[in-house]
N, C-alpha and C positions, 0 to 999 in steps of 0.2 A: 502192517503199516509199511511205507514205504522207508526205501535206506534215504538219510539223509533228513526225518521229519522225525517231530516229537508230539509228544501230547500236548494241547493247552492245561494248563493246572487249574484252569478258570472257567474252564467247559465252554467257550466263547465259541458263535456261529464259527459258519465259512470253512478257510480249506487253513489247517496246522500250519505253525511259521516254521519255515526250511531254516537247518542250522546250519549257521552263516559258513562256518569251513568247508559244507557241502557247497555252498553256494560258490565259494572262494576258490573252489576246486574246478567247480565246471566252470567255473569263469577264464581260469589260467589254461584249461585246456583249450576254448576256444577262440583266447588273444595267442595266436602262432607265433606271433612277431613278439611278443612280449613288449609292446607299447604302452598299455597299461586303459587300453580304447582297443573295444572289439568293430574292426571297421565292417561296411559293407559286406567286404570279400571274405573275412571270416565267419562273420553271421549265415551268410549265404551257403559257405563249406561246409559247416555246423549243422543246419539244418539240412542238407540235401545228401551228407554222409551216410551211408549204407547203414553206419551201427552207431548208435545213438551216443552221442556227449557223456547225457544221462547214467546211463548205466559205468559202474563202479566194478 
């Protein structure tokens, strides 16, 4: 299973809810400015960076 995902305890379709400090986590790495809003320019850096946000 991936880092950062748990199991449902309720066997529910679809794809396991990411836990939220992973969530918290990639998110603060990709606001640079620490604005508290990931703008254009960083979503943009984010996604076209060589090595991935994601990975921990």
């Amino acid at each position: 299973m991936a880092a950062g995902y748990h199991h449902r305890p309720n066997g529910g379709g679809g794809a396991p809810m990411p836990d939220p400090s992973f969530l918290w986590n990639v998110f603060q790495r990709v606001d640079k400015d620490r604005s508290g809003i990931i703008s254009d320019n960083e979503l943009q850096q984010a996604l076209s960076n060589g090595k991935s946000v994601m990975s921990l």
